[in-house]
N, C-alpha and C positions, 0 to 999 in steps of 0.2 A: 471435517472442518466447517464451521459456521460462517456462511458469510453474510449474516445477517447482523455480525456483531461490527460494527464500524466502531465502535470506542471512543464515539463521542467527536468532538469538533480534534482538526489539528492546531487551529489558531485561535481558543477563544475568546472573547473579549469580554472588558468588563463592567457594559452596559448590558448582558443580555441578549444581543442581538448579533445573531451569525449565520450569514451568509456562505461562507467559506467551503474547503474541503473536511473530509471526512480523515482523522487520522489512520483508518483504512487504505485510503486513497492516497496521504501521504507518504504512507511505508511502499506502496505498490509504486509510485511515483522514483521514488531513489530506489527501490531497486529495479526498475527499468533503468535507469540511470546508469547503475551500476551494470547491469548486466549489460547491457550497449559498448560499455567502455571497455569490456572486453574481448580483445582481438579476434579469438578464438570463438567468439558468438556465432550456432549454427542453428538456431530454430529459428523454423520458418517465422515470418512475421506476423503472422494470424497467431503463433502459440506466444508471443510477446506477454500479452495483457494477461492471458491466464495465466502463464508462470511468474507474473510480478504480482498478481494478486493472490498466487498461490503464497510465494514469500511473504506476503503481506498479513494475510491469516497466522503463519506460520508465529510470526513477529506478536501478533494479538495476543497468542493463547502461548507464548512464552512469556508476555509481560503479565498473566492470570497466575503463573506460578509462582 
């Protein structure tokens, strides 16, 4: 998996000029989200960010197909 591919701005606007998150950053974002809201949530907190940026990749190179 690439994670070099951020997919460009999540919010971009239309002067140009973006400051913003990484629609990367956004998929990783809800689904940390998601995964939290789950009762049954058991990895440790250090594996958080990898596995929501893992789904976050996951989400990229399914929107490639």
């Amino acid at each position: 998996m690439s994670t070099t591919n951020t997919s460009g701005p999540a919010f971009p606007t239309n002067d140009g000029c973006y400051n913003g998150m990484t629609l990367r950053d956004y998929f990783a974002a809800k689904a940390m989200q998601a995964i939290l809201s789950d009762p049954a949530y058991v990895l440790p907190d250090e594996k958080l960010a990898v596995f929501a940026y893992y789904v976050a990749d996951t989400m990229l190179e399914a929107r490639e197909q």
